[in-house]
Phi, psi and omega in degrees: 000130161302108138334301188296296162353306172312338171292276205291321168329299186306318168300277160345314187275344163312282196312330166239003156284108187341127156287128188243130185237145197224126128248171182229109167225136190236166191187148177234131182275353202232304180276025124097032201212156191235215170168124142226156206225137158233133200223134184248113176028072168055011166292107162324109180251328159180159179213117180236178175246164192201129196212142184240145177225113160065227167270005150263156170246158187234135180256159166219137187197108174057055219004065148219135176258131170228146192247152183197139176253159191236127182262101191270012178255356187295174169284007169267333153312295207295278176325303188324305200291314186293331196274297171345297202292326187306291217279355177297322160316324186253012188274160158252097197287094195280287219209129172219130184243134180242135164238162192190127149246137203240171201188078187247043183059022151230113212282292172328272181307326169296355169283282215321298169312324174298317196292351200263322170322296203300302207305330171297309191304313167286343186275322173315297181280344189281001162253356150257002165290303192308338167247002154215077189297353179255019144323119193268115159225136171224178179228126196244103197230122163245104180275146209229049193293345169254018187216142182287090185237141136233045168266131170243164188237166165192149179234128196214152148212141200246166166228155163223162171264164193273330156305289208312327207252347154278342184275332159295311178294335169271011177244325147349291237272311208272325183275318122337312186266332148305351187240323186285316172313329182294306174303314171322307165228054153253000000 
C-alpha cells in the first residue's frame, strides 16, 4: 500500500471540514469605545479595543494605539463588503448570544426601552431561525434603573469550510476589479 496517498486525502480533508470560528464584540454606546476578539476553536487569534473620535477610529492591540481614518469608498471596503455578501451564504450559524445593559437613571423609561430592545431582538432571531433553524439565540438583559448605561455584547459562533473562504475571498478579489474598471471608464 502507498503511503503517499494519504497526503492529498488529508489535504481534501482540511479544505472541507467545517472550521468553528467564536467572534466577541462588545460596545458601549454612550462613551463611544468597544473590544472584539476572534477564537479559532477557543484559540485567542486577536483581540483588540476600539474607541471612535470624529471620523476616526483608534485601535489598541498589545499596548500600541494606531489611529486610523476610513474611506468608505476605498478599495478595501469595497472588497470587505463584497467578501461579507460572497461569504455569508456559506457560513453556518451554530449559536448567537446578545447580552446588553441598558440604563437611562429612570426605572420607568428604562423597562420600557429594555422591553423595546428584548422585542427588536426577538423579531430579529425569529428571522433568522426562520433561514437558519438549527441556529441557537439567546438574549442576556440587564436593566440598569438607577444609572446612565448602554452596553451591548455579542457572542456569535460560526463554522465554515477552508474552501468556502477561500473561494469567497477570490471571487471577491475578482468582483472588485470589475466594479473598479467599470469606474476607471466612466
Amino acid at each position: 500500500m502507498n503511503y503517499y496517498l494519504l497526503i492529498p486525502l488529508f489535504l481534501i480533508l482540511i479544505c472541507f471540514i467545517p472550521i468553528k470560528l467564536e467572534g466577541r464584540v462588545s460596545f458601549n454606546i454612550l462613551e463611544l469605545s468597544g473590544a472584539f476578539g476572534i477564537f479559532f476553536y477557543g484559540i485567542k487569534m486577536t483581540h483588540q479595543q476600539v474607541w471612535i473620535k470624529h471620523k476616526k477610529i483608534m485601535m489598541k492591540k498589545d499596548k500600541s494605539i494606531e489611529s486610523k481614518e476610513i474611506d468608505f469608498n476605498s478599495s478595501e471596503v469595497i472588497l470587505l463588503k463584497k467578501f461579507i455578501g460572497q461569504i455569508k451564504d456559506k457560513t453556518r450559524l451554530k449559536m448567537l448570544m446578545v447580552f446588553y445593559n441598558l440604563g437611562t437613571g429612570d426605572a420607568f423609561t428604562s423597562s420600557m426601552l429594555a422591553g423595546y430592545v428584548n422585542v427588536s431582538l426577538l423579531t430579529f432571531f425569529t428571522s433568522i431561525k426562520n433561514s437558519k433553524p438549527t441556529a441557537s439565540c439567546a438574549v442576556y438583559d440587564t436593566v440598569s434603573f438607577n444609572e446612565q448605561i448602554a452596553q451591548f455584547a455579542v457572542k456569535i459562533i460560526l463554522s465554515i469550510s477552508l474552501f468556502d473562504i477561500v473561494y469567497s475571498f477570490i471571487y471577491s478579489v475578482i468582483l472588485t476589479r470589475r466594479e473598479k474598471k467599470k469606474k476607471e471608464k466612466k
